[in-house]
N, C-alpha and C positions, 0 to 999 in steps of 0.2 A: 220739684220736678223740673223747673227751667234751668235749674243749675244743671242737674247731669246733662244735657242738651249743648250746654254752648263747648265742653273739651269735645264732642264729638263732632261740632260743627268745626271748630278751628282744625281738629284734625283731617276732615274730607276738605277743607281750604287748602290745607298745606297740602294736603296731597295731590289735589290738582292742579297746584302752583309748581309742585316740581314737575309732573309730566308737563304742564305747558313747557317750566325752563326745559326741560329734558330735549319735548319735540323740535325747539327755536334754535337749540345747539344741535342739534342732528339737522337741521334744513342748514344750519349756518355750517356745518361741515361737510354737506354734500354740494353747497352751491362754490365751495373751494375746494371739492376733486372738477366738479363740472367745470371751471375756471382755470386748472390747473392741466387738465386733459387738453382743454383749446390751444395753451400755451405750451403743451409739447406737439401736440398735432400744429401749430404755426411753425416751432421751433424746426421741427423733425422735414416741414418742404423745404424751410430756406436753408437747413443743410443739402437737401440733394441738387435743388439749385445749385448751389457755389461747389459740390460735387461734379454737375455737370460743364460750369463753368472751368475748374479746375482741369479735368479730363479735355475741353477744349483746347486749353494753355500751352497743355501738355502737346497735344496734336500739333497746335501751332510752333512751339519749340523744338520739337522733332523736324517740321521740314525744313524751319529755320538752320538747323544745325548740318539738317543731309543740303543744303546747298553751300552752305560755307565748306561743308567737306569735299562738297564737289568743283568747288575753287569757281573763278571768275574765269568762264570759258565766254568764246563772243557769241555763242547760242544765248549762251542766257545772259550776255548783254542785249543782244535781237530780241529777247523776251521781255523784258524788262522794258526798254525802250519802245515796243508797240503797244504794249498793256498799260502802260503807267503813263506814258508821255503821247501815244496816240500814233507814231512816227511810222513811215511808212519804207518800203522800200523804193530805187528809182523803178519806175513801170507798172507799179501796181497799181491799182484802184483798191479804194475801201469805200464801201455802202455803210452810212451807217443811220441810224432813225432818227 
């Protein structure tokens, strides 16, 4: 009688060894979607960042471009020259903090 006993012991072994493997591969493939989600939710800001960044560039290129077209008039050498350099005209006063 302990013979018939031990093929149906080794079989509820094996059988609980493969659900253990079973359940250990299904937590090891969900902890790499869960891993894999973060790294496109990281990937997916630091694109709309350098989107936004881009989109800047552009803006910045645009007025760069509309004042070259608008050529070197002495308005906006007077522009240039009070904003960047500080410079004043003769008579005026400038308040500054």
């Amino acid at each position: 009688m302990a013979k018939g006993k031990k093929p149906a012991q080794k079989k509820l072994c094996a059988g609980l060894l493969s659900k253990v493997l079973i359940v250990t591969l299904l937590a090891a493939a969900a902890l790499q979607l869960f891993q894999l989600h973060e790294q496109l939710d990281a990937a997916q800001a630091s694109r709309d960042a350098l989107e936004a960044q881009v989109e800047a560039t552009r803006q910045k290129n645009d007025a760069l471009k509309g004042d070259i077209a608008e050529g070197c008039t002495p308005e906006k050498i007077q522009e240039i020259a009070r904003r960047e350099l500080g410079w004043v005209l003769p008579g005026e006063y400038v308040f500054g903090n």
